[in-house]
C-alpha positions as CSV (number, residue, x, y, z in Angstrom):
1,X,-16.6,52.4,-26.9
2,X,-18.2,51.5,-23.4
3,X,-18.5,49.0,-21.7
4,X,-22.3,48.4,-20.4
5,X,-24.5,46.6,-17.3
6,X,-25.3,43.8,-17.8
7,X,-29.3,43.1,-16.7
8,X,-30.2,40.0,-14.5
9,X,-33.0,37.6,-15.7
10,X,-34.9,39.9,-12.7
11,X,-35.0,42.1,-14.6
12,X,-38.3,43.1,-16.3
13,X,-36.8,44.2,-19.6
14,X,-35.3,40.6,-20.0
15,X,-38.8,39.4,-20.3
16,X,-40.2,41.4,-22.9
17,X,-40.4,40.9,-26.7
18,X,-37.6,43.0,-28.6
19,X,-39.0,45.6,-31.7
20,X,-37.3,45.3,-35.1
21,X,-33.8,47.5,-35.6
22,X,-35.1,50.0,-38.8
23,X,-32.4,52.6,-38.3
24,X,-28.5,51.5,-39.6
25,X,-26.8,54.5,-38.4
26,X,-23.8,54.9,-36.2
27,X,-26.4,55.4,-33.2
28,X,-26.2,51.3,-34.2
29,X,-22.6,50.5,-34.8
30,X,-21.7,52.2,-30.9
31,X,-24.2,49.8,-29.7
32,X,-22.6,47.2,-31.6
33,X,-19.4,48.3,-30.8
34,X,-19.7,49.0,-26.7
35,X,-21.8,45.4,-26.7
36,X,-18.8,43.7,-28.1
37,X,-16.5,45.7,-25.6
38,X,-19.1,44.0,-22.9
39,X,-19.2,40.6,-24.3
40,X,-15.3,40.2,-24.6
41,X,-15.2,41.9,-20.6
42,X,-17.9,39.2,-19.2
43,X,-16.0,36.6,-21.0
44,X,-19.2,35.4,-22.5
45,X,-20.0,33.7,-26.1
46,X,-22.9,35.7,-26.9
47,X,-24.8,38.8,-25.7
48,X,-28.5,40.2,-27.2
49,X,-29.1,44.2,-26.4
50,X,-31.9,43.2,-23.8
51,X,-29.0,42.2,-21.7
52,X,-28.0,45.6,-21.7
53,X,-31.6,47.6,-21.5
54,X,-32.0,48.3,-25.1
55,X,-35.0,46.3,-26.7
56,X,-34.2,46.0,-29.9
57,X,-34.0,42.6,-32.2
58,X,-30.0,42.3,-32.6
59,X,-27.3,40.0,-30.9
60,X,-23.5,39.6,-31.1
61,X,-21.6,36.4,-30.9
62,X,-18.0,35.2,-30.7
63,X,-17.9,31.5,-29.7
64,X,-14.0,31.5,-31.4
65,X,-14.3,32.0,-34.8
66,X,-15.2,35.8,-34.7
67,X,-17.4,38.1,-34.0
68,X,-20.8,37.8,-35.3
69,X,-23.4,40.9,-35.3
70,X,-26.7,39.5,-36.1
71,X,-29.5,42.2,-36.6
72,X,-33.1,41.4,-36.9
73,X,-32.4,37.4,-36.4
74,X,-34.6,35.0,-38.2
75,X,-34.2,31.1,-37.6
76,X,-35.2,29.9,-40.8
77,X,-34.6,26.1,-40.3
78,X,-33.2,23.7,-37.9
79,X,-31.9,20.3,-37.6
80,X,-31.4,17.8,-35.1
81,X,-31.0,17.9,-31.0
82,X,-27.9,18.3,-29.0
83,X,-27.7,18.6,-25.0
84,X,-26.1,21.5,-23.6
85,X,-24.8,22.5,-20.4
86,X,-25.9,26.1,-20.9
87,X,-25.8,29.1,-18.9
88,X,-26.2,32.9,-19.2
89,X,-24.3,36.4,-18.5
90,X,-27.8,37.4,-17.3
91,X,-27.7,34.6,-14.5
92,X,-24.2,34.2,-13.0
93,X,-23.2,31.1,-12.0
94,X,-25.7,28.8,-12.6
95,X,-25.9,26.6,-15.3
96,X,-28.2,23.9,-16.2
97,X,-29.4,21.1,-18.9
98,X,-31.2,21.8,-22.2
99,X,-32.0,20.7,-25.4
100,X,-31.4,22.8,-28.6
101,X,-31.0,22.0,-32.3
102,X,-27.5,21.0,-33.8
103,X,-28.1,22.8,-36.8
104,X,-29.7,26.4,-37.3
105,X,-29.8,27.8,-40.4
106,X,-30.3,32.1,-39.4
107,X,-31.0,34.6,-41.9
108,X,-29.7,38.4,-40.1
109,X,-28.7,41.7,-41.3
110,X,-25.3,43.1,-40.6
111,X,-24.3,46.6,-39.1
112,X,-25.2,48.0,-42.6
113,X,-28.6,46.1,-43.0
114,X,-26.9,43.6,-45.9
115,X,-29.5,40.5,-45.1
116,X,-27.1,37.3,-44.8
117,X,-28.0,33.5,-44.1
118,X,-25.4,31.4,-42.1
119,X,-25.7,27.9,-41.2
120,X,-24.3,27.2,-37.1
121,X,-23.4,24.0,-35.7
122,X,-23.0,22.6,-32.1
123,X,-22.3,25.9,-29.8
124,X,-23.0,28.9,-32.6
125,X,-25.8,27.0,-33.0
126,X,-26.4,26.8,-29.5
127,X,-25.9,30.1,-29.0
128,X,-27.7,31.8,-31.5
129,X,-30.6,29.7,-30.5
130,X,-30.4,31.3,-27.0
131,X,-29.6,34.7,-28.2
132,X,-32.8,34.7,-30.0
133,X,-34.9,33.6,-27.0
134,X,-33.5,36.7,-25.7
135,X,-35.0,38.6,-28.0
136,X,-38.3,37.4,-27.4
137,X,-38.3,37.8,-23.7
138,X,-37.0,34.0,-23.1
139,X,-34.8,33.5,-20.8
140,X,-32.9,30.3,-20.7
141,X,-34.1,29.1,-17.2
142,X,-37.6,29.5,-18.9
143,X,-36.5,26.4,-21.0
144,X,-33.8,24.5,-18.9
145,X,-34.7,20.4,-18.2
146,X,-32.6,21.2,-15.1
147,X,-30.7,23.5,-13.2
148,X,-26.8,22.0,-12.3
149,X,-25.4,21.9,-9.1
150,X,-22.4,23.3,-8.6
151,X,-20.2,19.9,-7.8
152,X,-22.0,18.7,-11.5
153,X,-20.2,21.1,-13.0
154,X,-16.4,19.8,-12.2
């Protein structure tokens, strides 16, 4: 396991549309693996492999109730509005207001391509909302009302 670099939202590869995960081989799972190693170093919630150069349509998430490895991500339905404070391992340190859905219902394959559905409230759904913009080349400043000064944030 490895831990990898983490791209900037100046990054071109952060802006580009992710192609479909076919192979489920352990060329995947140390992906999976080093990107969870990453996610649990940045002390983030969530992390799609466009963060870390690799353009493929697959995200992990941990937002306290365990790791999630979401392959090939579909959101299938959603459900109301929340406002976030959100921000990004991709943009360090700055943070800003958005709107998502409360609910998201997200249909995903796992490490061995099983297809799942899982219904996410308030942050998972949050986050995989966000992680899935990532996968299209949206970044979240590309949505954001309004970025947050730093005093806002106390």
């Amino acid at each position: 396991m490895a831990i990898r670099k983490i791209l900037t939202d100046k990054d071109e590869a952060l802006h580009k549309v992710c192609r479909p995960v076919e192979k489920f081989d352990e060329r995947l799972w140390q992906l999976l693996d080093d990107m969870a190693d990453t996610l649990q170093k940045a002390d983030g919630v969530g992390l799609a492999a466009p963060q870390i150069g690799v353009l493929r349509r697959l995200f992990i998430m941990d937002v306290g109730d365990g790791l999630k490895e979401c392959i090939n991500p579909k959101i299938l339905e959603t459900k109301g509005t929340q406002e976030c404070v959100e921000g990004c391992l991709s943009s360090p340190g700055e943070y800003g207001l958005i709107h998502r859905p409360e609910i998201v219902k997200l249909q995903a394959q796992n490490r061995d391509g099983k297809f799942f559905i899982v219904t996410l409230e308030g942050l998972a759904a949050e986050c995989a909302e966000h992680e899935c913009d990532h996968l299209d080349g949206i970044v979240f400043k590309d949505k954001v009302e309004r970025m947050l000064a730093p005093d806002e944030l106390k």
